[in-house]
C-alpha positions as CSV (number, residue, x, y, z in Angstrom):
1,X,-51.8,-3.1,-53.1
2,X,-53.0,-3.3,-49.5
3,X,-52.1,-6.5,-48.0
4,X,-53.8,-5.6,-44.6
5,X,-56.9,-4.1,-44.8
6,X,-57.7,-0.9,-42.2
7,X,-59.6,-1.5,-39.4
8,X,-63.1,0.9,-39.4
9,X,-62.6,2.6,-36.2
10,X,-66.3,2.6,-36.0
11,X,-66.5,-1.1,-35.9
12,X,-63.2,-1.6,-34.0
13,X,-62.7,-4.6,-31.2
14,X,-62.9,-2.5,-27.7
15,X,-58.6,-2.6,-27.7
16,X,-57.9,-1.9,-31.4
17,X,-61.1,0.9,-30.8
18,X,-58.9,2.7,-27.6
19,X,-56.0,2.3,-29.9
20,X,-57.5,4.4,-32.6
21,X,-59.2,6.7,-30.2
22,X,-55.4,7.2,-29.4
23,X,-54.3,7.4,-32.4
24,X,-56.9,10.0,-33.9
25,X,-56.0,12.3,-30.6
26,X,-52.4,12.4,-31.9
27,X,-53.1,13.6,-35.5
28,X,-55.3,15.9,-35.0
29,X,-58.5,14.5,-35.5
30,X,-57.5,12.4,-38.1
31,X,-56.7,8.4,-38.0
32,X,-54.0,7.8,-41.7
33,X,-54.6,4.3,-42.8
34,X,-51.2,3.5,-41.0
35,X,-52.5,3.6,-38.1
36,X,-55.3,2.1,-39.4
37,X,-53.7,-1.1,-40.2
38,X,-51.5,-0.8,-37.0
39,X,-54.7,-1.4,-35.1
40,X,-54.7,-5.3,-36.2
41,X,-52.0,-5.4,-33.2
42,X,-53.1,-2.5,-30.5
43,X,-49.7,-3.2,-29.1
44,X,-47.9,-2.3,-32.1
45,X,-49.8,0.9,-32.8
46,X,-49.9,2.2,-28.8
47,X,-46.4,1.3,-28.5
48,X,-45.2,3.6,-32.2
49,X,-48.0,6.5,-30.5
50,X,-46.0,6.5,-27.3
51,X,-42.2,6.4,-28.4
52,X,-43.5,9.4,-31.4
53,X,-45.0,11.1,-28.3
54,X,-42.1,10.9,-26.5
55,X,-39.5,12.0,-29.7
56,X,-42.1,14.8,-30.2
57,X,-41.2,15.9,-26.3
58,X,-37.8,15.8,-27.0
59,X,-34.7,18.1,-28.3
60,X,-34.8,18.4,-31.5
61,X,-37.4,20.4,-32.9
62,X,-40.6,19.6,-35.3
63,X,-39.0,20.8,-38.2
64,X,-35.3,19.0,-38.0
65,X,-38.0,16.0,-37.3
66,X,-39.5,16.1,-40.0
67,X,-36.2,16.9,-42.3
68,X,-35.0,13.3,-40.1
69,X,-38.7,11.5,-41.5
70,X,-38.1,13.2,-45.1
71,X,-34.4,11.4,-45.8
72,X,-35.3,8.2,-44.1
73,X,-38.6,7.6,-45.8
74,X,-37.0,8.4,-49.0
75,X,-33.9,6.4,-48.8
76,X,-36.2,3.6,-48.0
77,X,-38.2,4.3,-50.6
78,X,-41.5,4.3,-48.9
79,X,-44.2,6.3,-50.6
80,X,-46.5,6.3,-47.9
81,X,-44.3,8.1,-45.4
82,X,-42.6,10.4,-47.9
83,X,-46.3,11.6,-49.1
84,X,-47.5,11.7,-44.8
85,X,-44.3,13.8,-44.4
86,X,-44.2,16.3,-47.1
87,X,-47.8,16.5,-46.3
88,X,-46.8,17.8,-42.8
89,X,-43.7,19.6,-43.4
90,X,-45.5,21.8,-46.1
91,X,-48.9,22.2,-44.0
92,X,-48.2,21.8,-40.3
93,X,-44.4,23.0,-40.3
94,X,-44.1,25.3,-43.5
95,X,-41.3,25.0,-44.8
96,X,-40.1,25.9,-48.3
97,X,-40.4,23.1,-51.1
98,X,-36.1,23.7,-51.2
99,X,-35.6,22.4,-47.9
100,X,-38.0,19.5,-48.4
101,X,-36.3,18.7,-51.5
102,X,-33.0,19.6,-49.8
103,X,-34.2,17.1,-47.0
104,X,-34.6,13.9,-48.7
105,X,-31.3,14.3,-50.1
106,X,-29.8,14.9,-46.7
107,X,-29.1,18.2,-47.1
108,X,-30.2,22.0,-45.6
109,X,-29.0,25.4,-46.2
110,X,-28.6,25.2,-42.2
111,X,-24.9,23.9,-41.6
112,X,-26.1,22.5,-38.4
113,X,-29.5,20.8,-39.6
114,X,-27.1,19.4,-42.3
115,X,-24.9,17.7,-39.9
116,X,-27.5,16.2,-38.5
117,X,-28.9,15.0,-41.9
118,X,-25.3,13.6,-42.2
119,X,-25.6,11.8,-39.2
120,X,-29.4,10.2,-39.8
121,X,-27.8,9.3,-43.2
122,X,-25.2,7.7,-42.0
123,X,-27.2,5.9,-39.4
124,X,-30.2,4.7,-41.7
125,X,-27.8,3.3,-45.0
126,X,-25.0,1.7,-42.5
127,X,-28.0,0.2,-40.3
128,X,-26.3,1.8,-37.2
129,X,-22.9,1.4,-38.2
130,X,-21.4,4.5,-38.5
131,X,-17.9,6.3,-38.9
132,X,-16.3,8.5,-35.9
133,X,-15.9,11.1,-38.2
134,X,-19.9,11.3,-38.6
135,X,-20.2,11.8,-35.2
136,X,-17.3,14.3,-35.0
137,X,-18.7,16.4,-37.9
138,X,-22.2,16.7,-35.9
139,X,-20.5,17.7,-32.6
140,X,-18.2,20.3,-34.6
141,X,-21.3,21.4,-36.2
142,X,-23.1,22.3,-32.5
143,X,-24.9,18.7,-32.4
144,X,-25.2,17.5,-28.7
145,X,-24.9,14.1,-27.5
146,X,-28.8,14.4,-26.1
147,X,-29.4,15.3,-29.6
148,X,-27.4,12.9,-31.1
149,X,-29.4,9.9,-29.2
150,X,-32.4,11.5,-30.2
151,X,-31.4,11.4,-34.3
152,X,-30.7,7.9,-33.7
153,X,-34.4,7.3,-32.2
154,X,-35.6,9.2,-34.9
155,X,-34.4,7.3,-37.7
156,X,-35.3,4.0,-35.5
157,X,-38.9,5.4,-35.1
158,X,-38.9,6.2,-38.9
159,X,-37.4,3.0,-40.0
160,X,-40.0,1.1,-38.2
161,X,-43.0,2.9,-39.7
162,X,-41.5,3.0,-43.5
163,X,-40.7,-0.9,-42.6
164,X,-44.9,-1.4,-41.6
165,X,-45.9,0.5,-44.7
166,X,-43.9,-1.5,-47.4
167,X,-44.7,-4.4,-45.8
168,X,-48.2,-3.9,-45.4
169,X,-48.7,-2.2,-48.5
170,X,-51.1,0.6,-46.9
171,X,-52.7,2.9,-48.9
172,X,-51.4,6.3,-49.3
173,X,-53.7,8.8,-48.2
174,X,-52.3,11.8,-48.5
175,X,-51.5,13.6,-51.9
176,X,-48.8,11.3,-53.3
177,X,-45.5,11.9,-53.4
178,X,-42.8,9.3,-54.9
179,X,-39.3,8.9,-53.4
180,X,-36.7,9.2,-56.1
181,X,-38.9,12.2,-57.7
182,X,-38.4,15.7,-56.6
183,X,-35.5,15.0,-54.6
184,X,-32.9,16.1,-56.7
């Protein structure tokens, strides 16, 4: 159940309005009830728009992204970014329904995107705490350090936003998916 209702982004306050404006540029067209409800604080949803911008700028490509959004979201158990993720992974990205499912169990048939599953793992559960020989395993496996700051702002990133969906209890809209189901 919604606890904070979506603001209309035709009936917006001029701020929460640009916000949205923003926000609808980003996805395509589109404005998900996240953001939605981030526009009660146009601070809050300018400042997730510009640190995803800048992740979606970075190293690590769309797809080990999204494998990164699938584990966290579903370790967190939050429905709303597991169903916005799949969503994009299957439609945006395409990749195969094994790698999703293979994703939100931290694992990949690539060694390398594995390692850095591993890694996000590791970060997300331990809440940043995490053992040298994590680290190692992703530098063994080709992981570099740039890439290696950039899981760690990726989980942050993803964290945050499955975080601001629990709590706010947004509506899910896109087609549902349920974290503990499918992923094993």
């Amino acid at each position: 159940m919604a606890r904070l209702d979506p603001i209309d982004p035709a009936t917006a306050a001029p701020e929460a309005a640009r916000a949205l404006h923003k926000a609808a540029a980003a996805f395509g067209g589109i404005t998900p009830n996240l953001t939605r409800v981030m526009a009660h604080s146009p601070t809050t949803l300018l400042g997730y728009l510009d640190f995803a911008g800048a992740l979606d700028q970075g190293v690590l490509d769309a797809g080990v992204r999204e494998r990164i959004a699938l584990l966290v979201a579903e370790q967190n158990g939050c429905g709303y970014c597991l169903s916005a993720h799949t969503f994009v992974a299957q439609r945006s990205l395409g990749l195969p329904e094994t790698e999703i499912s293979a994703a939100r169990r931290g694992d990949s048939s690539d060694p390398r995107i594995r390692a850095v599953l591993a890694l996000a793992s590791a970060i997300n559960l331990g809440r940043g705490e995490v053992d040298d020989s994590v680290i190692e395993a992703a530098l063994a496996a080709g992981t570099t350090e740039g890439e290696i700051a950039e899981v760690i702002a990726n989980v942050a990133a993803n964290a945050f936003t499955n975080y601001f969906a629990k709590t706010t209890g947004v509506d899910i809209d896109f087609p549902r998916v349920t974290p503990g189901e499918g992923a094993a």
